[in-house]
N, C-alpha and C positions, 0 to 999 in steps of 0.2 A: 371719458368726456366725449360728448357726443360732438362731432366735428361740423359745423355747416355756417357759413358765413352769410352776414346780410349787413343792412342800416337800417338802424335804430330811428325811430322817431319818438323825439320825447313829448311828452304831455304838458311838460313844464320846463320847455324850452329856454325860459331865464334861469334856470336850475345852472344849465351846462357852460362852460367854461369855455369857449371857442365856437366852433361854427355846428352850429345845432342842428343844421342839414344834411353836415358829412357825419355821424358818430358809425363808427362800423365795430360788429361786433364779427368777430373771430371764431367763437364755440357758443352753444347756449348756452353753458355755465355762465360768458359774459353775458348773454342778451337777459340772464336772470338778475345779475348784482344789477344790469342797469336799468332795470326796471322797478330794482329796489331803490333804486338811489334816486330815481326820476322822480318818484311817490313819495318818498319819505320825510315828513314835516323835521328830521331833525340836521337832513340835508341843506346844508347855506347854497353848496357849488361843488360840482364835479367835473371831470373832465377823465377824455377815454383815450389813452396813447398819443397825448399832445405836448408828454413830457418825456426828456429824458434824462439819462445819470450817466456821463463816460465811465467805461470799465475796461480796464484790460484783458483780454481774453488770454486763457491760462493755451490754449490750443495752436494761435501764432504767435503772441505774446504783444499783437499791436492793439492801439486803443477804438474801440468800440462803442456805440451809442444805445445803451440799453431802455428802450422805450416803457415805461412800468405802463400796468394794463390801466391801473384810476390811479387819478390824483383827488382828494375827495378832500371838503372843508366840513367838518359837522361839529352840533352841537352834541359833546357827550350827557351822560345821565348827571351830572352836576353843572349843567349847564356851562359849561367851558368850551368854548373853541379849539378844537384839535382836527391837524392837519395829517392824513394818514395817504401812505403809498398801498398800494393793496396790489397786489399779483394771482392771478385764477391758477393755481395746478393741479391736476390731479395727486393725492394723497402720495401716491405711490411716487410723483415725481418733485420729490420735497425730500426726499431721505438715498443716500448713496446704492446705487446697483451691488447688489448682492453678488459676487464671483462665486460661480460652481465649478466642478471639476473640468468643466470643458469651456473653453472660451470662444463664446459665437461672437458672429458680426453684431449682432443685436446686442453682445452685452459691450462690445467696444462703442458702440452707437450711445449707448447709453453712459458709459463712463464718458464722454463728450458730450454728450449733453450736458451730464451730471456737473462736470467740470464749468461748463460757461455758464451754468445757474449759477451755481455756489458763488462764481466769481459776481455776477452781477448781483445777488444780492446781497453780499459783503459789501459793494461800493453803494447799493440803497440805505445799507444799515447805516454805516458812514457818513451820510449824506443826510439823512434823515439827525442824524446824532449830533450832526455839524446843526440847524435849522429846527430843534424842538420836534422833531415830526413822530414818526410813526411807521414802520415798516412792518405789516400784514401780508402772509400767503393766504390764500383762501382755500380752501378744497373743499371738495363732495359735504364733508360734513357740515362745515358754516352756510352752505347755500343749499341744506336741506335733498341733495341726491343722495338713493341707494343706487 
């Protein structure tokens, strides 16, 4: 994931769901869904890290504010209204750290990471489940990166 931050200026500013001057994107993986989502006639409303879902974090075990990357309103292909959380990862950081014979800092790094993903997106599954919604990882593959 290519890392460089900026803001976003949308084309169709009544698209966005909050203040359509601040949208900041974080990796161009986001600057890409949000210029899908800017464009896209089946788009009602989006909005970029203006939500969040408390979770408890498995690493001090206090409650936490897990900001999800879109909050997205769209009209699916049988024209229905459906309300989706969607989160950017890289493929690789969507599935548990692999233990090898030697335990690095980078694979402890990553078992914490791994740990306060899972946690928070257990509490989007949740939350989403509680609300008709939709909870979406995206990676490389949905947003057309090799």
């Amino acid at each position: 994931m290519a890392y460089h931050q900026g803001k976003f200026k949308p084309k169709n500013p009544n698209k966005y769901k909050g203040d359509p001057t601040n949208i900041v994107y974080r990796s161009s993986w986001e600057l890409k869904l949000m210029m899908r989502l800017d464009l896209h006639p089946d788009i009602i409303w989006w909005q970029s890290e203006e939500f969040f879902i408390p979770y408890r974090s498995p690493i001090d075990n206090k409650m936490h504010r897990y900001f999800v990357d879109f909050l997205v309103n769209i009209k699916n292909k049988e024209g229905v209204v459906e309300t989706l959380l969607i989160e950017v990862k890289p493929k690789h950081q969507t599935v548990p750290p692999v233990k090898n014979s030697n335990v690095s800092k980078k694979y402890i790094k990553e078992v914490f990471t791994w740990g306060v993903n899972e946690a928070k997106w257990k509490a989007a599954q949740e939350y989403c489940k509680d609300h008709n919604w939709k909870f979406v990882i995206f990676n490389e593959d949905h947003l057309g990166i090799k």
